[in-house]
C-alpha positions as a Markdown table, in Angstrom:
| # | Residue | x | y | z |
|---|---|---|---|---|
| 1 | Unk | 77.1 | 126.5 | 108.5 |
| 2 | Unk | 79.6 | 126.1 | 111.0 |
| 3 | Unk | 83.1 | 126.3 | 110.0 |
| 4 | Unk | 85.6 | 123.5 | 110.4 |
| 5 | Unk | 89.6 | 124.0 | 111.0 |
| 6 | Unk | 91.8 | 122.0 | 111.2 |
| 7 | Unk | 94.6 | 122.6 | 113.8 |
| 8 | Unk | 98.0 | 120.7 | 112.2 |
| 9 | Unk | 100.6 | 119.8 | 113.4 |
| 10 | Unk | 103.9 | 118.2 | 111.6 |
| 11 | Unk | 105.5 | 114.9 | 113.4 |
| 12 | Unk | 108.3 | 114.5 | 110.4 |
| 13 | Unk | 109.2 | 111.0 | 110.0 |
| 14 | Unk | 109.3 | 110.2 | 113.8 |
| 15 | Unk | 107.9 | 106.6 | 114.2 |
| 16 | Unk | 108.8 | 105.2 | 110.5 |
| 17 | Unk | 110.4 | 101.6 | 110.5 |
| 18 | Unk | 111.5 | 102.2 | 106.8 |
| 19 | Unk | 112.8 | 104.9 | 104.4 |
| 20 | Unk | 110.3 | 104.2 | 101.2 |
| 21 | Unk | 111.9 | 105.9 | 97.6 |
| 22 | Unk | 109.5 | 108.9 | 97.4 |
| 23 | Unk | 110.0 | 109.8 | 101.7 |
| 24 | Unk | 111.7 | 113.1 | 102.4 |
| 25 | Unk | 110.0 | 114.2 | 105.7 |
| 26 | Unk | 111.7 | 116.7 | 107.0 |
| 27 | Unk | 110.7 | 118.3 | 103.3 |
| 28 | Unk | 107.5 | 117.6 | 103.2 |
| 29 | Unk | 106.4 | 119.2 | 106.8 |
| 30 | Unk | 109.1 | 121.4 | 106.9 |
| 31 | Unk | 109.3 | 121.1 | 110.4 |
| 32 | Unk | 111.2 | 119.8 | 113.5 |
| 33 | Unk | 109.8 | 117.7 | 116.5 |
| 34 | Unk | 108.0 | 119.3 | 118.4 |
| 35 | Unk | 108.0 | 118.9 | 122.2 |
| 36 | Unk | 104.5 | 119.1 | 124.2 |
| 37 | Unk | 105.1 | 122.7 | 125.5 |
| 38 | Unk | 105.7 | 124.0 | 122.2 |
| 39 | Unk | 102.6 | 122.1 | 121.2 |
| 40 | Unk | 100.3 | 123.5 | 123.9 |
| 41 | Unk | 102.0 | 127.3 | 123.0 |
| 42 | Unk | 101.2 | 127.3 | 119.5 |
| 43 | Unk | 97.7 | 125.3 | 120.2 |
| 44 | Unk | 96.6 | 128.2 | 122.0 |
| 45 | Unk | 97.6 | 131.1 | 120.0 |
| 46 | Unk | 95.6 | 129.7 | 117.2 |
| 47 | Unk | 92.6 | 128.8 | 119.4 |
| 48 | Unk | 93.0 | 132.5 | 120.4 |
| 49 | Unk | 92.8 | 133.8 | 116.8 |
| 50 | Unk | 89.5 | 131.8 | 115.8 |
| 51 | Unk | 86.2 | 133.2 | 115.7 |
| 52 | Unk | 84.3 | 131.5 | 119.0 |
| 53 | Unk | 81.7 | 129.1 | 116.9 |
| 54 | Unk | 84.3 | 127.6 | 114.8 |
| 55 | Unk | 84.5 | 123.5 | 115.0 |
| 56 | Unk | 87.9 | 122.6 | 115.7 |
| 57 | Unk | 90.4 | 119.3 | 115.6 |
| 58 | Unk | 94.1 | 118.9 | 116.3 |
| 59 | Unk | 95.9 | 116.9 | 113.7 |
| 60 | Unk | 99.0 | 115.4 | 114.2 |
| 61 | Unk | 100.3 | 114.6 | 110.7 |
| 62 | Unk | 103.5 | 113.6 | 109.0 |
| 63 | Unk | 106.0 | 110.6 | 110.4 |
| 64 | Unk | 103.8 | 107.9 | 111.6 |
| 65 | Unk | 102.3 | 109.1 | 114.8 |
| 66 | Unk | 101.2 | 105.4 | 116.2 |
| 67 | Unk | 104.8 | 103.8 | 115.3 |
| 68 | Unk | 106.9 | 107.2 | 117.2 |
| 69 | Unk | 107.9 | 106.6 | 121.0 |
| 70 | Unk | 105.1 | 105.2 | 122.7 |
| 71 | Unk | 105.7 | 108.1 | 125.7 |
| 72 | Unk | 106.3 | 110.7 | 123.2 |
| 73 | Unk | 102.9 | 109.7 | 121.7 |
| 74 | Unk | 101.2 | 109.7 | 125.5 |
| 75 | Unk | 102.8 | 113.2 | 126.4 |
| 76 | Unk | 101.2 | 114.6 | 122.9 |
| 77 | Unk | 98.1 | 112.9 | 123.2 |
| 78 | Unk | 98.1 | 114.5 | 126.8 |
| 79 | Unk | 98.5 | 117.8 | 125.7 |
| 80 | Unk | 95.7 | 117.9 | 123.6 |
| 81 | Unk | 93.2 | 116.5 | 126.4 |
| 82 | Unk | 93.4 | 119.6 | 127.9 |
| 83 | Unk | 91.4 | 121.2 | 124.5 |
| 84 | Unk | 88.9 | 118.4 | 124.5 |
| 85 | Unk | 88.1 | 118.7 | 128.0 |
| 86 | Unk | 87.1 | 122.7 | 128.0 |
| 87 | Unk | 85.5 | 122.5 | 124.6 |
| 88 | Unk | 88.1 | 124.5 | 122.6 |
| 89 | Unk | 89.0 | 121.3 | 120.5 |
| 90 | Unk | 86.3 | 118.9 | 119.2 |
| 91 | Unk | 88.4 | 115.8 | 118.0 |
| 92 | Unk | 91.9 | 114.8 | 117.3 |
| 93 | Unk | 93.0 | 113.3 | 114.1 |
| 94 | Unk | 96.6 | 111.2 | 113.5 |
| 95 | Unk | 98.3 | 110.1 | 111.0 |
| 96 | Unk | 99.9 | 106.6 | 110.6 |
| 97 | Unk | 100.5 | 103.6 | 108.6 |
| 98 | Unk | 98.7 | 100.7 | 107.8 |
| 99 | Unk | 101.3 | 98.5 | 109.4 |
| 100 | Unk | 101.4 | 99.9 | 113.1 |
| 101 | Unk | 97.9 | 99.2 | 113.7 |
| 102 | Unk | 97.3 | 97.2 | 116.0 |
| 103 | Unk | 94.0 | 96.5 | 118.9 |
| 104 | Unk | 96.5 | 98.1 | 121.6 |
| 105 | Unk | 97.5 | 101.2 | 119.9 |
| 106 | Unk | 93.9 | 101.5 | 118.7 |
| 107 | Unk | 93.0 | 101.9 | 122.8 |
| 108 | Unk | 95.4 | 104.7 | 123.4 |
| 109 | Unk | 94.1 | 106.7 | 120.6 |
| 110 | Unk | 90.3 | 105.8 | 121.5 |
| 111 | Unk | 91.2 | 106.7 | 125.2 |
| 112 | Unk | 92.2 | 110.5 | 123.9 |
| 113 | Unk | 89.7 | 111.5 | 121.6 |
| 114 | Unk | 91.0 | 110.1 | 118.8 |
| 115 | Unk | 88.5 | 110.2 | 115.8 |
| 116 | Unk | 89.7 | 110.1 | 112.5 |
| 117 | Unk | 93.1 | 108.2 | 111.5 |
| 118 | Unk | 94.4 | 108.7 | 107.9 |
| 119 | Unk | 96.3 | 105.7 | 106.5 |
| 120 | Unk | 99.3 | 105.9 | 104.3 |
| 121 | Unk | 97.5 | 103.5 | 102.0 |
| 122 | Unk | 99.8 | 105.4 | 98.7 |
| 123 | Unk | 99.1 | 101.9 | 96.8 |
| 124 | Unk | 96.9 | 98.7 | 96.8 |
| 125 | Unk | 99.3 | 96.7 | 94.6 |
| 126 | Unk | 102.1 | 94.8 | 96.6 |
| 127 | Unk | 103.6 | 95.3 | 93.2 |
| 128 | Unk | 104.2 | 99.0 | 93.4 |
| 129 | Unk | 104.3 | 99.3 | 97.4 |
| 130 | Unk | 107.3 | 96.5 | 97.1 |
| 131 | Unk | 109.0 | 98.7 | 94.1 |
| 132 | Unk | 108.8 | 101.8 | 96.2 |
| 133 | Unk | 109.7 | 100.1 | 99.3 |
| 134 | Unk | 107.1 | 100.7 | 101.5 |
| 135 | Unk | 107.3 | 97.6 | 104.1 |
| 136 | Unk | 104.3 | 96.6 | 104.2 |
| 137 | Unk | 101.7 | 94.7 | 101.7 |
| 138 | Unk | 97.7 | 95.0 | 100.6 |
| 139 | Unk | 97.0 | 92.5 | 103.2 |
| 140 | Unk | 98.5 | 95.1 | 105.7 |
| 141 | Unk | 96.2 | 97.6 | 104.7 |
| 142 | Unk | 92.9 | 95.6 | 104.9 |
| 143 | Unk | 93.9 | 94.7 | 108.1 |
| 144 | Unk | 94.0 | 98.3 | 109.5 |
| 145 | Unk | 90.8 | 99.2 | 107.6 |
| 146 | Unk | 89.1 | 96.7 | 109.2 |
| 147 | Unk | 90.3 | 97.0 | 113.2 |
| 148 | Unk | 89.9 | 100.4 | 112.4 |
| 149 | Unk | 86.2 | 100.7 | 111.6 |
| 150 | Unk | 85.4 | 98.2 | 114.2 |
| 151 | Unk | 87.2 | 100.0 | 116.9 |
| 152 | Unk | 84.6 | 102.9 | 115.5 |
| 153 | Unk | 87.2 | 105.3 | 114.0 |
| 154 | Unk | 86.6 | 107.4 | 110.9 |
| 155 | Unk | 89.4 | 106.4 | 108.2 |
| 156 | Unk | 90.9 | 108.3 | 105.5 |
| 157 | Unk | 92.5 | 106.9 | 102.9 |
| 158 | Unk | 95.9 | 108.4 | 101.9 |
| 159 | Unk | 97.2 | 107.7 | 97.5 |
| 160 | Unk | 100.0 | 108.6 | 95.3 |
| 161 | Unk | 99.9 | 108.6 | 91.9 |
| 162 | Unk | 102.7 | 108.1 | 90.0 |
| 163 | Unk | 104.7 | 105.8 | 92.0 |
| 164 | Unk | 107.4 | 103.0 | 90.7 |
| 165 | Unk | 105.9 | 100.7 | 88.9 |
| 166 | Unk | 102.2 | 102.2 | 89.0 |
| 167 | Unk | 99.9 | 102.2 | 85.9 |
| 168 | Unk | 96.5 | 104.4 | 85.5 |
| 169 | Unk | 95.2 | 101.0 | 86.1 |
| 170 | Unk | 96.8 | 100.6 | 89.6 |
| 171 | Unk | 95.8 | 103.8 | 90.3 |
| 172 | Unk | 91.9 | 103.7 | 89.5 |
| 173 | Unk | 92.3 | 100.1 | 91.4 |
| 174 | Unk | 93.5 | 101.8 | 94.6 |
| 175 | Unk | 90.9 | 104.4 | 94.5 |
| 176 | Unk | 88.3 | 102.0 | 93.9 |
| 177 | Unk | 89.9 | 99.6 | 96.7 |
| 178 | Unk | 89.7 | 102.6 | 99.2 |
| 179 | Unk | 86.4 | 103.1 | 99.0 |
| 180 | Unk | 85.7 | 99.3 | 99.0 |
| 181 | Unk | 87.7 | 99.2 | 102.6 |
| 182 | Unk | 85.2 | 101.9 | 103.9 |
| 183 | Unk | 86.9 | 105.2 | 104.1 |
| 184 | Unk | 85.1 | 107.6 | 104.3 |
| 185 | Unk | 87.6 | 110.2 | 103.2 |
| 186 | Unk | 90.5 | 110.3 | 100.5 |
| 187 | Unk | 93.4 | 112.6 | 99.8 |
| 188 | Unk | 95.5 | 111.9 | 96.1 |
| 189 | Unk | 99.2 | 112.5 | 96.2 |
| 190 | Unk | 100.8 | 113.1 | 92.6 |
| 191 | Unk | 104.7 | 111.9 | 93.5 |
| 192 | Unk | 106.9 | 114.8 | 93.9 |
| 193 | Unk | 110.7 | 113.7 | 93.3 |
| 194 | Unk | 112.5 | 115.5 | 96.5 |
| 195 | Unk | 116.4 | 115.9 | 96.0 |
| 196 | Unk | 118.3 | 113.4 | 98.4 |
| 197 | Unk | 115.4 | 110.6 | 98.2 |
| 198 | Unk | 116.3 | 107.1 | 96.6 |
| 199 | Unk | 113.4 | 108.2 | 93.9 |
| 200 | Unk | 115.9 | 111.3 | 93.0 |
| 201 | Unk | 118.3 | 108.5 | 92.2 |
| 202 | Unk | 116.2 | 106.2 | 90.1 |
| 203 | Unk | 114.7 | 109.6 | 88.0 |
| 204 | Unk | 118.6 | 110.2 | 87.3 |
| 205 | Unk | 119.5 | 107.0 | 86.0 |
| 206 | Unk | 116.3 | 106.4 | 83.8 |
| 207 | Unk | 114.9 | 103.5 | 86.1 |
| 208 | Unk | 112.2 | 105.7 | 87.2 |
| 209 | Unk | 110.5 | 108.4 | 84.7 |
| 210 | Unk | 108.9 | 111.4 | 86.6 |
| 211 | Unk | 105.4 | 112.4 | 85.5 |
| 212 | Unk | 104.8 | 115.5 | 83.4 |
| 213 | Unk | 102.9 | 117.5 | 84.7 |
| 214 | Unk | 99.7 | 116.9 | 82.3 |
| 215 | Unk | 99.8 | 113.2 | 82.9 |
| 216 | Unk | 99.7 | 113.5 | 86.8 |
| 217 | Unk | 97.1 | 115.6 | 86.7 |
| 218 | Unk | 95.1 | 113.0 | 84.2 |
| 219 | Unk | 95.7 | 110.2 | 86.1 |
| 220 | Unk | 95.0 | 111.9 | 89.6 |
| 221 | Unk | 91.7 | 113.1 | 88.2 |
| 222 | Unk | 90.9 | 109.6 | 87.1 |
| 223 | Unk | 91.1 | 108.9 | 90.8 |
| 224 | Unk | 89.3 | 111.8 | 91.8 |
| 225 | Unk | 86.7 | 111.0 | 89.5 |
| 226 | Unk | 86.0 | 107.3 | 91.4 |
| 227 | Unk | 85.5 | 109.1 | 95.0 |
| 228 | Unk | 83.0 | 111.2 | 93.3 |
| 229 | Unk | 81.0 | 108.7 | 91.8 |
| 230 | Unk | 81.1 | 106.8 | 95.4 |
| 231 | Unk | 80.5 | 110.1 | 97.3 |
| 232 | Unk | 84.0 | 109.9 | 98.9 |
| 233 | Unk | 85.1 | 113.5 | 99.3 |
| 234 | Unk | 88.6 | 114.1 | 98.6 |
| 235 | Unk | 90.2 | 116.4 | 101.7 |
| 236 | Unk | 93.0 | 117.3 | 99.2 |
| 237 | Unk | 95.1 | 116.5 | 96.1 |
| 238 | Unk | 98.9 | 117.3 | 96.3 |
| 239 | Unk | 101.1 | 118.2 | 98.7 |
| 240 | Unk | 100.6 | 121.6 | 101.1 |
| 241 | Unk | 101.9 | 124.6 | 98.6 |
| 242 | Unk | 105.0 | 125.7 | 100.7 |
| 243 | Unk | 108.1 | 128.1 | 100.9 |
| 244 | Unk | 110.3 | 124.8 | 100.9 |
| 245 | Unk | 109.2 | 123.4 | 97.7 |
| 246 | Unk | 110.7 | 126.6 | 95.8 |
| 247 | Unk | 114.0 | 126.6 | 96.9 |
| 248 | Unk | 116.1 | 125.5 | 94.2 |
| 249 | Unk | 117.0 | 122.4 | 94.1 |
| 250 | Unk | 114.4 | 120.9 | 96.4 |
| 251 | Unk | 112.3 | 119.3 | 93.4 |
| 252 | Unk | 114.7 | 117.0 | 91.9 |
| 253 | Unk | 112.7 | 116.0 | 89.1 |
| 254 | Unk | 109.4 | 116.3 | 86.9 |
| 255 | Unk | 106.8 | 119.1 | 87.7 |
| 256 | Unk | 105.7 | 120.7 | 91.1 |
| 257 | Unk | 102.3 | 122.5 | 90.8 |
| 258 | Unk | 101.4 | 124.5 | 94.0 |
| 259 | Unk | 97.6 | 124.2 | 92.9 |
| 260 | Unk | 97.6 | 120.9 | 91.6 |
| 261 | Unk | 94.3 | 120.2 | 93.1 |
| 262 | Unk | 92.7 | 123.1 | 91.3 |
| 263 | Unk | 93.9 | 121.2 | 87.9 |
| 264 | Unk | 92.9 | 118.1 | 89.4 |
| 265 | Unk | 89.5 | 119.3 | 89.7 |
| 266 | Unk | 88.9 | 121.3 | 86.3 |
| 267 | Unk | 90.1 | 118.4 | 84.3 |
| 268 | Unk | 87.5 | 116.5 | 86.1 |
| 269 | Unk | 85.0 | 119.4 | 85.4 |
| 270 | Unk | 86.2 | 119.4 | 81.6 |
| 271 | Unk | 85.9 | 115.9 | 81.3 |
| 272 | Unk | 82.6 | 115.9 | 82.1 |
| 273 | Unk | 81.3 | 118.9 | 80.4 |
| 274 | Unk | 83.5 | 116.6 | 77.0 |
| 275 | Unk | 81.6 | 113.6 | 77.5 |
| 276 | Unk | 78.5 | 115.4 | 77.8 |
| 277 | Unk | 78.9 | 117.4 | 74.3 |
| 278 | Unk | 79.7 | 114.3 | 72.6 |
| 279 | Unk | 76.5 | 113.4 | 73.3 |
| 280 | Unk | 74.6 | 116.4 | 71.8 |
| 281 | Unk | 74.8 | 117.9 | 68.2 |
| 282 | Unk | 77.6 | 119.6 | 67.3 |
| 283 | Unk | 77.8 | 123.4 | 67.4 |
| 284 | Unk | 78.5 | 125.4 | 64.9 |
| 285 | Unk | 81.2 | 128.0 | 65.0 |
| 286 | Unk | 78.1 | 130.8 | 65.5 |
| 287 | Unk | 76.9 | 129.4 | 68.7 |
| 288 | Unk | 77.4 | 130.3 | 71.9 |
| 289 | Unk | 78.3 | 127.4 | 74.3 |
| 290 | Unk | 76.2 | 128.2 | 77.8 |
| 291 | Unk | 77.2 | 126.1 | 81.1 |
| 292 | Unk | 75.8 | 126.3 | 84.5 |
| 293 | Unk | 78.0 | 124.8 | 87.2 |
| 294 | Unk | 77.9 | 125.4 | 91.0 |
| 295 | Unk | 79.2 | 128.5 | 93.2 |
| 296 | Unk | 83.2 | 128.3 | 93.1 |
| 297 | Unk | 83.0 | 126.2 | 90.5 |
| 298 | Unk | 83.6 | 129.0 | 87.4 |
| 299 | Unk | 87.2 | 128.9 | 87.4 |
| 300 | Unk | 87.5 | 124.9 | 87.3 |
| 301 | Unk | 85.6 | 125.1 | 84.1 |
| 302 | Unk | 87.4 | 128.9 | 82.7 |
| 303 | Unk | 91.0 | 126.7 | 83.6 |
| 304 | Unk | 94.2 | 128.4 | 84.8 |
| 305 | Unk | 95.2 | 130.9 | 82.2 |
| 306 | Unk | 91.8 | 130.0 | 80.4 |
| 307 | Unk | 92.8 | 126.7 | 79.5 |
| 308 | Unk | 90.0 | 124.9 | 80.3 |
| 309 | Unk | 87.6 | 127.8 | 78.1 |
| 310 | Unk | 90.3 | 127.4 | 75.0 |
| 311 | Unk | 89.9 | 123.7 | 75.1 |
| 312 | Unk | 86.2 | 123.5 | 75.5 |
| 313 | Unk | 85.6 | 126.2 | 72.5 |
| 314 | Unk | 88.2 | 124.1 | 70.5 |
| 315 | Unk | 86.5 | 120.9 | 70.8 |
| 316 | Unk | 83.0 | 121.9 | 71.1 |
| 317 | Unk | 83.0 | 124.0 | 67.9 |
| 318 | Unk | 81.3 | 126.7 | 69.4 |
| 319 | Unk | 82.6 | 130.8 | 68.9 |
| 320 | Unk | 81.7 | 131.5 | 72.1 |
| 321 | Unk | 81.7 | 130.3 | 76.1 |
| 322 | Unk | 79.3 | 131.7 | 79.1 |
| 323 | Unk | 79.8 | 130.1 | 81.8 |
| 324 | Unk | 77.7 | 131.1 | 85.5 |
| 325 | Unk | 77.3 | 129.7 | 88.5 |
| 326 | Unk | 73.8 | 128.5 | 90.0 |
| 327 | Unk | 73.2 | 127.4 | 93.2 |
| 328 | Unk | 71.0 | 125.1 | 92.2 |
| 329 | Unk | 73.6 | 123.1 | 90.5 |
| 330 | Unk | 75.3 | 120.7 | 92.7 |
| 331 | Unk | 79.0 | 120.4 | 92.8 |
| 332 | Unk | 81.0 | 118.8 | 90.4 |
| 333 | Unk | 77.9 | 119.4 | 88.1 |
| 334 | Unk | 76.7 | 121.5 | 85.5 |
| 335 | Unk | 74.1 | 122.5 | 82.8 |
| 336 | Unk | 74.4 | 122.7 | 79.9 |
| 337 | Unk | 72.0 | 125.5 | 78.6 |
């Protein structure tokens, strides 16, 4: 199979009408503007280091790339022609917010190869979006979906969990909702409490309680768990793992994992295998619990530190756990042997 990259690069905060509670830009990419010269530079140094088969797309993240200077946008968008035109670069993907959709905006992107936007959805209840101030409502949202997907774009949809005012409820909603709009793609954002951000504030006075750690990873699984079902893959859960993030200080409060997404995933894993058990007879403390899951899949199931083997032999009943990997099992599923 051929292997896809993705080429990022990191547009902090340029183009954003508002500040919402959570934002911290500058944080989160960890990088400056970047002009189109330095774009090209570093474009073609890591062409230069892939292998010569491998499928390609430039992706301008971070900020709001369809609300930043409309030239600025152009002389980006420009740059990257270049790639698409000798082959090096199949696609480019952007970044943006519901609200600065429009039919105009949608033309410029079409115009330069535009192919996938992702949409800062982070909520489908005006409820929470109002309590973390993001500007703009649900009906915002469903607008974008929709010129989207009938301009022909491919649309990712963009979550938090965790937010002001958000319940598991809210959460599952929004998941749900997402795939309802007709993304085909989701990413799951636990909220990280960066120092300096409004959200720092409200953790500090008590108006806004941080998740542990355990609940964001249930409640982001719960998520998780409705893409699967609608066969919605999930590109990501959590923010990039990055140098910035363990400076102290940075995290203001509650719990940043750097593999959040690998917890994510084997509490979806153990859930399953749970529900499955509590279906079967019980074991008895001579048996030997047997599992078959997918390739890659082993550690999900094993958990970090064996976790996820401790927990399974503690509620199954059984003495012992084998777990292997099949390739005839799918992913996300297992057998139980």
């Amino acid at each position: 199979m051929k292997k896809h990259v993705n080429i990022p690069f990191f547009i902090p905060h340029l183009g954003c009408p508002n500040a919402c509670v959570f934002c911290d830009q500058h944080t989160i990419s960890g990088a400056e503007e970047i002009s189109p010269e330095a774009f090209t530079r570093e474009a073609e140094t890591i062409l230069a280091s892939l292998p010569p088969d491998t499928g390609t797309e430039i992706a301008f993240f971070g900020g709001s790339f369809t609300g930043i200077d409309r030239n600025y946008m152009l002389s980006l968008l420009s740059a990257a022609d270049r790639f698409l035109e000798d082959g090096r670069v199949s696609s480019i993907r952007v970044s943006t917010r519901p609200d600065l959709i429009d039919p105009d905006v949608l033309s410029v992107l079409k115009s330069h190869g535009v192919k996938t936007v992702e949409l800062g959805i982070q909520s489908t209840s005006d409820v929470v979006l109002s309590a973390s101030k993001r500007g703009h409502s649900f009906a915002d949202t469903a607008r974008a979906c929709a010129l989207l997907l009938e301009a022909g774009f491919t649309v990712v949809g963009q979550m938090m969990i965790g937010l002001p005012g958000s319940t598991p409820e809210d959460e599952v909603n929004t998941a749900k909702t997402i795939v309802s709009l007709g993304c085909t793609g989701a990413r799951i954002y636990p909220t990280v409490v960066l120092s300096g951000t409004e959200l720092a504030f409200m953790a500090k006075s008590g108006s806004y309680r941080p998740l542990p750690l355990s609940e964001a990873v249930a409640r982001s699984a719960a998520a998780y768990r409705v893409f699967l079902k609608n066969g919605v893959p999930v590109i990501r859960v959590g923010l990039c793992a990055g140098e910035q993030y363990r400076k102290p200080g940075t995290v203001a409060a509650g719990e940043y994992h750097p593999a959040i997404g690998e917890l994510v995933q084997s509490r979806v894993m153990l859930d399953a295998i749970l529900e499955a058990l509590g279906e079967r007879p019980s074991l008895s403390a001579s048996d030997t619990l047997r599992i078959a899951v997918a390739p890659g899949f082993l550690s999900r199931v094993i958990g970090q530190g064996g976790a996820g083997r401790r927990e399974l032999l503690a509620k199954s009943g059984a003495k012992r756990l084998f777990v292997t990997e099949s390739a005839s099992v799918p992913p996300f599923s297992f057998d139980i042997l």
